[in-house]
N, C-alpha and C positions, 0 to 999 in steps of 0.2 A: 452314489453320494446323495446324501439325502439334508437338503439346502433349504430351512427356517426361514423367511424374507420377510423384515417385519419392518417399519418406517415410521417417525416421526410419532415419538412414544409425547413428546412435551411435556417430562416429566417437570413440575415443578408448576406447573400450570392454574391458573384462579380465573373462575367464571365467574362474572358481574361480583367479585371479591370474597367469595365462596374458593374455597381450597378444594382440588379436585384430588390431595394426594390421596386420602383412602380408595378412591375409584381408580386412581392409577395403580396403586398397589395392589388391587383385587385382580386387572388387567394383567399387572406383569408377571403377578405370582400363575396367571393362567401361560402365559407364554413358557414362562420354567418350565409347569408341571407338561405341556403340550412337548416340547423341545426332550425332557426325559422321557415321557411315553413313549417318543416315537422313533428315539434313537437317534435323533439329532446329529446329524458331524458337527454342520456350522451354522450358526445362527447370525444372520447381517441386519444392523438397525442403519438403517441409507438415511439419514442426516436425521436432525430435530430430534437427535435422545434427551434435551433440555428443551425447554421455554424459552431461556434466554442466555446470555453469557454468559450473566454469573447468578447461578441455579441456588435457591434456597437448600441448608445443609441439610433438610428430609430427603430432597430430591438423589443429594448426593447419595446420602446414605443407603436410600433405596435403590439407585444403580449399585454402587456396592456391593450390597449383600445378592442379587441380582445376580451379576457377574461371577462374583466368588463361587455362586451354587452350581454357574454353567459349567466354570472351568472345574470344579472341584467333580463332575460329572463328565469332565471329558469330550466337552461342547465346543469348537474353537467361539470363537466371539468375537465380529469384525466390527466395528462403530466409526460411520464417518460422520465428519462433523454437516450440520447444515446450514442454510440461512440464520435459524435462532441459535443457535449456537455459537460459540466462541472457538473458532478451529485451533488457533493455538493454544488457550487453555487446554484443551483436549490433547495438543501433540506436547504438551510439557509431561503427562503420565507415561509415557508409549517406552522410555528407558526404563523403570520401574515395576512395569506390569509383571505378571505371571506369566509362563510358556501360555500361549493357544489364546492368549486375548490381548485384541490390535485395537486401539484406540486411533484414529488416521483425523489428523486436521491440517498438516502442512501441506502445501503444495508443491515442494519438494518432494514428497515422495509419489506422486503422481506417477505410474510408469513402474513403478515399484510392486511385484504382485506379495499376496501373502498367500504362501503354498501350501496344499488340505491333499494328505495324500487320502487313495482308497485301494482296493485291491483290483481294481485297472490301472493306478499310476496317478501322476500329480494332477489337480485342479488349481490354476493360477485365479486368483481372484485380486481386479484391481482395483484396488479405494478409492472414489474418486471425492473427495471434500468435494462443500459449495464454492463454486466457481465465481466467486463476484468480481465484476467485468472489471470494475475499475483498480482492481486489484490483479487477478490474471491475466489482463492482456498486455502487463510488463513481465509479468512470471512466468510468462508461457510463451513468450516471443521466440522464434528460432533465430533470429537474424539481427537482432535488437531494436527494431521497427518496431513499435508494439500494435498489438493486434486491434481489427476493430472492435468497435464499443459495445459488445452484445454477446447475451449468452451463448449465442449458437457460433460463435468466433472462438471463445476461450474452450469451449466443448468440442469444438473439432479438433482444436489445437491437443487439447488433451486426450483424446483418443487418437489420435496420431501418435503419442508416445506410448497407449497400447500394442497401436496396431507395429510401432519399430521393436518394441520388446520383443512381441510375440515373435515376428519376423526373424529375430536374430537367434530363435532357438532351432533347436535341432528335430528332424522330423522323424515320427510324426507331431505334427502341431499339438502341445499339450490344450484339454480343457480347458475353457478359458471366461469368465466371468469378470461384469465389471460393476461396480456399484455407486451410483451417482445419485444427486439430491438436483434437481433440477423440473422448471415445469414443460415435459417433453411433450407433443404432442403429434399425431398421426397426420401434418399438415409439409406442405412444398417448403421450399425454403424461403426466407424471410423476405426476400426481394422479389416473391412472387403473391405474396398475401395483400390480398384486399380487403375485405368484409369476411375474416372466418368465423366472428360470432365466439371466439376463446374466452373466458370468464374465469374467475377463479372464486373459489367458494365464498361468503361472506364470513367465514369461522377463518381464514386468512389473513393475517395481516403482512401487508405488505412493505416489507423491509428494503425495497430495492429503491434506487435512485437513479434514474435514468437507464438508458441502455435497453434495447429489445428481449423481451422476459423469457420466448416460446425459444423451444431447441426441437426442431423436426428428429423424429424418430430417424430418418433418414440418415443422420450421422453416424450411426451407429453402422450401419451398413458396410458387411467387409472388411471390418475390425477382425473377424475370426473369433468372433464373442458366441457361447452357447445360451447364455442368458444375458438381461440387464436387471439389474436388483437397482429398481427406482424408486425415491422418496420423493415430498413434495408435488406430486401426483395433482 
């Protein structure tokens, strides 16, 4: 299975009021011609394929033709939504689309894999949208408590309905991939952080509003995951 991972395109993007689309379009037409070269099955953009919600119509247009070319080559094409993006814009296309390209912004379909066969058998791959707390941790509640306020609360919650899916199949355990938009980092868990010195780039801006940002790598852990395809990095 030969798996593209490519994140947070911000198509649609203006520096100091300068239009970056020709430099994004020279970029993405690299990722096409790269993804045909090499034989591509599937190609994952892990959250920020826009700037913003609502993405000037070049932007559009340029994911369009974009897409059309993957799928028209036989590329699956998994796009979850991210922080700058508008996840339900995104899951309003997902009835519509063509076979082999998954548009993923609701949080309902969390849990839900989109399956990439090969000639060893199925690879699940599970979409994860941006998780924003104050929104997830009623949607993601098991119990109708809702969860606490923080990303590594609403990201455990949601790899727990990985790790039940996975769980409820039949063995052997299929391949299994998940693909999140979150800022994950190699540190303990949040109630053990003191001075870790975490930053995030100054080309960032930061969309969040309250709630603890970092999501230890460690949640991932014993999912039965072969990879994590992460954006917002």
């Amino acid at each position: 299975m030969r798996l593209l991972h490519t994140s947070d395109w911000h198509l649609g993007r203006s520096l100091h009021s300068v239009s970056l689309h020709t430099a994004q379009e020279q970029a993405v037409d690299f990722i096409l011609e790269l993804a045909v070269a090499e034989s591509v099955d599937c190609i994952v953009v892990a959250g920020d394929v826009f700037d913003r919600a609502i993405p000037p119509i070049e932007a559009l247009r340029l994911l369009n033709r974009v897409v059309d070319a993957l799928a028209a080559a036989g590329v699956t094409v998994i796009i979850t939504a991210g922080n700058h993006d508008s996840g339900d814009r995104l899951a309003t296309y997902s009835g519509v689309l063509r076979p082999g390209v998954h548009l993923v912004g609701s949080l309902a379909s969390i849990g839900t894999p989109v399956t990439i066969e090969d000639e060893f058998g199925p690879v699940l791959v599970y979409p994860l949208p941006y998780l924003e707390p104050d929104v997830a941790r009623f949607a993601l509640a098991d119990d109708g408590a809702p969860l606490d306020r923080s990303h590594e609360a609403v990201m455990l919650a949601a790899v727990d309905l990985i790790r039940r899916d996975l769980a409820s199949r039949t063995s052997p355990a299929p391949r299994a991939i998940a693909v999140g938009h979150a800022f994950v980092a190699n540190v303990g868990r949040s109630d053990e952080w003191t001075d870790t010195g975490l930053t995030t780039s100054e080309s960032e801006r930061d969309l969040t509003v309250g709630g603890v940002q970092v999501v230890p790598a460690s949640v991932f852990e014993g999912a039965g995951l072969e990879y994590v395809a992460l954006g917002h990095l």
